[in-house]
C-alpha positions in Angstrom: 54.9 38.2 86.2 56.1 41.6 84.4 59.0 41.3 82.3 62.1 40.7 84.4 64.8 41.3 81.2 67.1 44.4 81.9 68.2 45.8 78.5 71.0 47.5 80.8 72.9 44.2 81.1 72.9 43.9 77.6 75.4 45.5 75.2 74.3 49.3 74.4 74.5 50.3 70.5 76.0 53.2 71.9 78.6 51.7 74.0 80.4 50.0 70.6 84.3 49.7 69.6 83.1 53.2 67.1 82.5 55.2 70.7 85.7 56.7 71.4 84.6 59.8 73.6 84.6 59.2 76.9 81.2 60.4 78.9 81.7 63.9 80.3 83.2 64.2 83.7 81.4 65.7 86.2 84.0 67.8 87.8 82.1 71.0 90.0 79.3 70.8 92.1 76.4 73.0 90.6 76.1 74.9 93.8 79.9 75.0 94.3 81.5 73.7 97.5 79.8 74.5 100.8 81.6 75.0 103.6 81.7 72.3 106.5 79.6 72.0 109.1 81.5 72.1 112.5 79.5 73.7 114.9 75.9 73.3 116.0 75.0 76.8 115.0 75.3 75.6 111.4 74.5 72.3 112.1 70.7 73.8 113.0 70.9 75.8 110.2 71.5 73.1 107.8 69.0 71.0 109.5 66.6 73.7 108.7 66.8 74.2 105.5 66.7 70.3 105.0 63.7 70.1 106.8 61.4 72.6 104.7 62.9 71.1 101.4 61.0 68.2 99.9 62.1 64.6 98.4 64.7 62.1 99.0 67.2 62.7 100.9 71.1 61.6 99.2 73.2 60.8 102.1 77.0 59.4 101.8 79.7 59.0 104.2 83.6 59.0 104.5 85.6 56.8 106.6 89.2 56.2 106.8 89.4 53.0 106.5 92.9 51.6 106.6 93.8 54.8 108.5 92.1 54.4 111.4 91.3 51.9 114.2 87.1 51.3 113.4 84.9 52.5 110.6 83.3 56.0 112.0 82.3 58.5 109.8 84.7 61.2 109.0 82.9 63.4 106.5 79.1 62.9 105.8 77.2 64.4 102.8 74.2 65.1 102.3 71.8 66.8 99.7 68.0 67.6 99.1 66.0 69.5 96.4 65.5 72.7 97.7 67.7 72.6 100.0 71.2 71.6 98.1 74.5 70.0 99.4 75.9 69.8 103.3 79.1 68.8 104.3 79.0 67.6 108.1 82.1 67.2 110.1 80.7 64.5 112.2 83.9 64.9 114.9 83.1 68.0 115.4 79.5 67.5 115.5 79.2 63.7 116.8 74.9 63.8 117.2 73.1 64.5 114.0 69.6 63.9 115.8 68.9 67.0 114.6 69.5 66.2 110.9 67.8 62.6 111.6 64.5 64.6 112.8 64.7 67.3 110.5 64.4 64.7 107.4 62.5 61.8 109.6 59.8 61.3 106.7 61.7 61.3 103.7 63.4 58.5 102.2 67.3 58.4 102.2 69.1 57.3 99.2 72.8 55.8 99.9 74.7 53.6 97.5 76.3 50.2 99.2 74.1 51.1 102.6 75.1 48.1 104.4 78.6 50.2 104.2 77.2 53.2 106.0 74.6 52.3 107.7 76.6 51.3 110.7 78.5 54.6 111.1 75.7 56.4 110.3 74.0 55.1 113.0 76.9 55.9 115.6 76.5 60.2 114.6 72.1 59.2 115.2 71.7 59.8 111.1 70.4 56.1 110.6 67.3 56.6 107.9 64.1 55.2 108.4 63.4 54.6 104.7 65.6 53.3 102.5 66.3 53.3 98.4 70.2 51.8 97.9 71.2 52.1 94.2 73.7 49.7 94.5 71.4 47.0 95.8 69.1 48.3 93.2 71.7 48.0 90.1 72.6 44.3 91.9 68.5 43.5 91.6 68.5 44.9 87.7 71.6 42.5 86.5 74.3 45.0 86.9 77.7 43.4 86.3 79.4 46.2 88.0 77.9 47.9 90.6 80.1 51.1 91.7 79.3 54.1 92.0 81.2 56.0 89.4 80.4 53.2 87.0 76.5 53.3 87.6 76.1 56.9 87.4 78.2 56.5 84.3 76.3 54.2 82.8 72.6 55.0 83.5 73.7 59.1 83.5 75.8 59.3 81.0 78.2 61.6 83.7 81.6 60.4 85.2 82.4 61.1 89.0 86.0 61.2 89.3 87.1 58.9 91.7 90.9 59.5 92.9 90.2 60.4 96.4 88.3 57.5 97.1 91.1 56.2 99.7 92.5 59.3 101.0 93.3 59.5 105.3 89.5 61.5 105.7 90.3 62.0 109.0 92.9 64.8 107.7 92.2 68.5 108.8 91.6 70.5 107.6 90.7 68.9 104.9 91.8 70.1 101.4 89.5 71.6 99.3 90.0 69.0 96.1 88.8 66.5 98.9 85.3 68.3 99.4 84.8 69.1 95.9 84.9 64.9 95.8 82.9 64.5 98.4 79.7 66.6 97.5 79.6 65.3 93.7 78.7 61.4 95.1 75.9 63.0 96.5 75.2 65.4 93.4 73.7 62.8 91.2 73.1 60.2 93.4 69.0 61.4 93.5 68.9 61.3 89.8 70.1 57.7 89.9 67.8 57.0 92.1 65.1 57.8 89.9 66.2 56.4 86.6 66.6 53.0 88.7 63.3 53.3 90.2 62.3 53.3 87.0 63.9 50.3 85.9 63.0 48.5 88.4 59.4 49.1 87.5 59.9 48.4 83.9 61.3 44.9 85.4 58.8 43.7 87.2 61.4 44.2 90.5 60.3 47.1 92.7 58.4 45.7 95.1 61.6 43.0 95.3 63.7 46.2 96.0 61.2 47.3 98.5 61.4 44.4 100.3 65.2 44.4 100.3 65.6 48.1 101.7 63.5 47.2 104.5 65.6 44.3 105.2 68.6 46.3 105.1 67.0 48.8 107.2 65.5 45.9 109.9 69.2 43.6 110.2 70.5 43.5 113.6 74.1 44.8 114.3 76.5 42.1 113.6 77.8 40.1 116.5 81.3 40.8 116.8 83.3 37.4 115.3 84.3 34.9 118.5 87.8 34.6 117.3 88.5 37.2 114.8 91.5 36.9 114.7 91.2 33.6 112.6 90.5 35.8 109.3 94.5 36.5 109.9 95.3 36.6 106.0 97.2 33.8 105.3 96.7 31.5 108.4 96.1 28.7 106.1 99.9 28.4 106.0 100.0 27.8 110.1 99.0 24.1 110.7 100.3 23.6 114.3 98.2 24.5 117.2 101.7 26.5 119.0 101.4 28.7 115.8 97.8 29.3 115.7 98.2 30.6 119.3 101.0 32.7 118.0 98.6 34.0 115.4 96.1 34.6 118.2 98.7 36.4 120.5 99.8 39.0 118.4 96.7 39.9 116.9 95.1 40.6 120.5 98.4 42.6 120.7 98.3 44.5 117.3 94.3 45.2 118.2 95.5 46.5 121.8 97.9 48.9 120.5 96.0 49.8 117.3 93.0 50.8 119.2 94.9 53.0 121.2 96.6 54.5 119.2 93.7 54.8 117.1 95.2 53.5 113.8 94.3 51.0 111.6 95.5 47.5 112.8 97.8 46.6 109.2 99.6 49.8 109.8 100.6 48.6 113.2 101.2 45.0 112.0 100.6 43.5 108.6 99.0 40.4 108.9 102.1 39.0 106.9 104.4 39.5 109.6 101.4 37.9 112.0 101.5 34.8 109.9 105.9 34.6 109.5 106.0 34.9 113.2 104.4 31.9 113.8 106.2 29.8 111.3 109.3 30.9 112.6 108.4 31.4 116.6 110.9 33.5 117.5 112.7 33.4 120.4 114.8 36.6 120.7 114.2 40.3 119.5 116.9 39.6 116.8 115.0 36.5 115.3 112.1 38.5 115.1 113.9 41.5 113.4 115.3 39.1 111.0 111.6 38.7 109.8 111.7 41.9 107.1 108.1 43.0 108.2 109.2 43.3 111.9 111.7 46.0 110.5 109.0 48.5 109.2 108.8 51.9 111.8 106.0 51.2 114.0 106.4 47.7 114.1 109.8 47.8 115.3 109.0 49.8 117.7 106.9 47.2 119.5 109.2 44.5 119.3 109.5 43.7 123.4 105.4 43.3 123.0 105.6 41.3 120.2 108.3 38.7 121.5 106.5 38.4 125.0 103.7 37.8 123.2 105.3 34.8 121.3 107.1 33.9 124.8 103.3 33.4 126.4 102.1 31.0 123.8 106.0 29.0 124.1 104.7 28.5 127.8 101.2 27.5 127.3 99.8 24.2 128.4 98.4 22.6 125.4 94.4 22.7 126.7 95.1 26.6 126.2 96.3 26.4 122.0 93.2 27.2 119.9 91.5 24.2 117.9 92.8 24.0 114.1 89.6 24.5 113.4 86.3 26.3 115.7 83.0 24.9 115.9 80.9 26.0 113.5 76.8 25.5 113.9 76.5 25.3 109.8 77.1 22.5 107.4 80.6 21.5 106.6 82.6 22.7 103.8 80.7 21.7 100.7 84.0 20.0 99.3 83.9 17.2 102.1 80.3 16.4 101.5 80.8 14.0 98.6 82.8 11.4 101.4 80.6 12.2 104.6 77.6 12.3 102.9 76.9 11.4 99.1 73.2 12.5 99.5 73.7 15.9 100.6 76.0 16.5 97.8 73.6 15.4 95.5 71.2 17.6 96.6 73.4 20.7 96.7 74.2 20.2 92.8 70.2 20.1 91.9 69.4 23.2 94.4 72.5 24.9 93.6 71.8 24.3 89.6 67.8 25.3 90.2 69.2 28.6 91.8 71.2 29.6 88.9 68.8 29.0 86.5 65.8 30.8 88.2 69.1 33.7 88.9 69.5 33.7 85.1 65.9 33.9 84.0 65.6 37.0 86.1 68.9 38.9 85.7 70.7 38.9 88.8 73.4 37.7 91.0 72.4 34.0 92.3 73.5 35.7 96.1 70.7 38.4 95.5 68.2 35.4 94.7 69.1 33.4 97.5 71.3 34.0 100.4 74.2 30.9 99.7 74.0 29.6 103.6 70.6 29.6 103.3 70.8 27.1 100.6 73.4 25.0 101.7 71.7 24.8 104.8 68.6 23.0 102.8 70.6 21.0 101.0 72.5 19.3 104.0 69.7 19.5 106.0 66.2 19.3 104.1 62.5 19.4 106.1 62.2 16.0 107.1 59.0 15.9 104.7 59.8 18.5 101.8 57.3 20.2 100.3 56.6 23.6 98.7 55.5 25.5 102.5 58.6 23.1 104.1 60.9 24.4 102.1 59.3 28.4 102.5 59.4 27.5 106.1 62.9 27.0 106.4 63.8 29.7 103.9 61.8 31.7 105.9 63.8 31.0 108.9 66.7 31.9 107.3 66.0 35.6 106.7 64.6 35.0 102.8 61.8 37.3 101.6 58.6 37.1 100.3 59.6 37.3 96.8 62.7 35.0 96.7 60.6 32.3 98.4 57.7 33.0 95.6 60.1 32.6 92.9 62.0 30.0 94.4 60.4 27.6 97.2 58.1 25.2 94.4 61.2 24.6 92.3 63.9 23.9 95.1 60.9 21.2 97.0 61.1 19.9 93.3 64.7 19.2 93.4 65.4 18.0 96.2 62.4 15.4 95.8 64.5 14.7 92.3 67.7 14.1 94.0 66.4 11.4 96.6 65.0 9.6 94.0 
C-alpha cells in the first residue's frame, strides 16, 4: 500500500507562534460580481457558455436555513474555466435541466455534498460525478474541515465568512451578499486540485473515488417515523402524558411553520415544547406564564397551543407514545455490559481495532467505518466469523471496497479474540 501519512495534519513550519500575518483575504471575485440569473433568457445563456467551457464544474448552494420552513436552494453558484462565475436565482428559475445537461459530462465539485445534494436535486442540478473537498480533507486527516479553513490552509487565501447565516431568501439580495456568494465557488476548483493531489500522494484516491460515488448513489432519506422525538431536551419529559404533549405541539408548530413557510424554532422553540409538557397547562394564562410562550409569534398561537395540550389531557392511555420507540438496531452500547457481557466485550476489541487501523491511516474512525455498522457486528457477529463473514455483513451495511480491504481480516481477528 502507498504511503497513507498526510503531512497536512501535521504541524507546518510555517504555521509556528513566529507567524503573525494572517493569510491574505480573498475579498473580490477576479471577474467581479455577475449579475443574477432570474429569467430563462439568461438562464440559456449561462447554460451556454458553461457548456462549451471545459473542466470541473464548482457548484455551491444557499439555503436559509433557520429562516425558512425546508432546506431549498435560495441562491446557487456555479463556475467553470472558460466560462467563469453564475449566480442562479433558483425561485425565479426552479428547473436547471438546462444547466444539468449543459455540464452532464463534467465532474461537479461541491464542498459538504451531502448538504446540497438534496436541494440541488429539487431545481434538476443533481451531478453525475462527484469530487467533495470536504469528504476529501475528512479522507486526508483533516482536523477541521470547513470551507474557509481548508482553502486557508491548503491555499494559503481566506474566504470571509460573515454572511454564512444570513435570511438568503431576502430580495433583492444585497450586493455584499453575492460578492460572498461567488468567492466559495472562486477557489473551490483550485482546492479541488491540490487535494486530488494529496490524495494521490496518500495512497487514498481511489478511496475518495469510491466515496463520491456513494454519495452520488444514497437513496433519499426516509423521513424519521416520529420526528418529533429529536424535540431538544425531551430527555427531561419522562411521563407518557408529557411525551404526547411533546408530540402535540410539534405536529402543531410543523402545521403552522410550513404554512407559513418559516422555520419551525421561529414559530416555537423547542424549549417552550419541552416547559409545556412539564408544566401541562391548563389555561392560556398558565401557558403565558411559560416566558417562551410570550415571544411575538408564539403568543400569537396560544388557542392552538392549549387545545393542543387539551387533546393529549383527554387521551386514553393506548394513544400516549411509548417512552421509548422500537428500534431494529442494537441497544444502547451502555446497557450491553448487564444484558449481554459478550457483546460488550466484543465492541471494546472491534471498537479498539477500528481506531488503530483509523490512526495508522489518518482519518476520522466514522470515515473508516460507518459506527452502526460496527456495533451492529459486535452485537450481532456471523454465526461462523471469518474474514468473507465479516466482509459479508459489512457489505450489507453499505461499507466499501476499501474499508472492508483494510478492515474485514483484523475485525474477524477480534472478535475470534474476544470469545475466547
Amino acid at each position: 500500500m502507498a504511503n497513507v501519512l498526510n503531512s497536512k495534519t501535521e504541524e507546518d513550519p510555517e504555521s509556528t507562534s513566529e507567524q503573525t500575518s494572517p493569510a491574505p483575504l480573498l475579498s473580490e471575485p477576479r471577474d467581479g460580481i455577475p449579475p443574477v440569473v432570474a429569467d430563462e433568457e439568461e438562464l440559456a445563456r449561462v447554460a451556454a457558455a458553461f457548456a462549451a467551457a471545459g473542466g470541473p464544474v464548482a457548484v455551491d448552494a444557499e439555503r436559509a436555513s433557520g429562516y425558512r420552513y425546508g432546506q431549498r436552494a435560495y441562491l446557487v453558484q456555479l463556475r467553470r474555466a472558460g466560462a467563469g462565475t453564475a449566480l442562479v436565482d433558483p425561485v425565479a428559475c426552479p428547473d436547471l435541466t438546462a444547466l444539468r445537461e449543459a455540464v452532464a459530462d463534467a465532474e461537479t465539485v461541491l464542498h459538504a455534498a451531502h448538504q446540497d445534494l438534496p436541494c440541488l436535486t429539487e431545481v434538476n442540478l443533481r451531478p453525475r460525478r462527484l469530487f467533495d473537498t470536504e469528504l476529501a480533507g475528512r479522507l486526508l486527516g483533516y482536523q477541521r474541515v470547513g470551507l474557509g479553513t481548508m482553502v486557508e490552509r491548503v491555499l494559503g487565501v481566506r474566504l470571509a465568512k460573515e454572511h454564512a447565516a444570513v435570511d438568503w431568501s431576502t430580495r433583492p439580495l444585497p450586493e455584499d451578499w453575492l460578492r460572498y456568494a461567488a468567492l466559495d465557488v472562486e477557489v473551490l476548483i483550485e482546492l479541488r486540485d491540490a487535494l486530488e493531489a494529496e490524495l494521490a500522494e496518500a495512497g487514498k484516491l481511489e478511496w475518495a473515488h469510491e466515496e463520491f460515488a456513494a454519495v452520488l448513489a444514497a437513496p433519499p432519506k426516509e423521513p424519521r417515523p416520529d420526528p418529533w422525538r429529536r424535540t431538544s431536551g425531551i430527555h427531561r419529559v419522562r411521563s407518557q402524558r408529557g411525551l404526547g404533549v411533546v408530540r402535540e405541539l410539534w405536529l402543531e408548530r410543523d402545521r403552522i411553520a410550513r404554512e407559513r413557510d418559516l422555520s419551525p424554532g421561529r414559530v416555537l422553540q423547542d424549549s417552550a415544547i419541552v416547559e409545556a409538557a412539564l408544566a401541562m397547562p391548563r389555561t392560556p394564562q398558565e401557558l403565558t406564564a411559560i416566558k417562551a410562550f410570550t415571544v411575538r409569534l408564539a403568543r400569537r398561537y396560544v388557542p392552538a397551543w392549549i387545545k393542543a395540550v387539551n387533546r393529549v389531557r383527554d387521551m386514553a392511555p393506548a394513544d400516549l407514545p411509548q417512552p421509548s420507540p422500537p428500534g431494529d438496531g442494537p441497544p444502547p452500547t451502555n446497557r450491553w455490559a448487564d444484558r449481554d457481557p459478550a457483546a460488550a466485550r466484543r465492541l471494546d476489541a472491534v471498537r479498539s481495532v477500528v481506531a488503530e487501523i483509523a490512526e495508522r491511516v489518518v482519518m476520522p474512525t466514522e470515515n473508516l467505518l460507518q459506527p452502526d455498522a460496527v456495533r451492529r457486528l459486535a452485537w450481532s457477529p456471523p454465526r461462523t466469523v471469518s474474514v468473507d463473514s465479516v466482509a459479508e455483513h459489512l457489505r450489507a451495511h453499505q461499507a466499501r471496497n476499501w474499508q472492508i480491504e483494510l478492515t474485514a481480516a483484523a475485525l474477524a481477528e477480534a472478535l475470534r479474540s474476544a470469545a475466547r
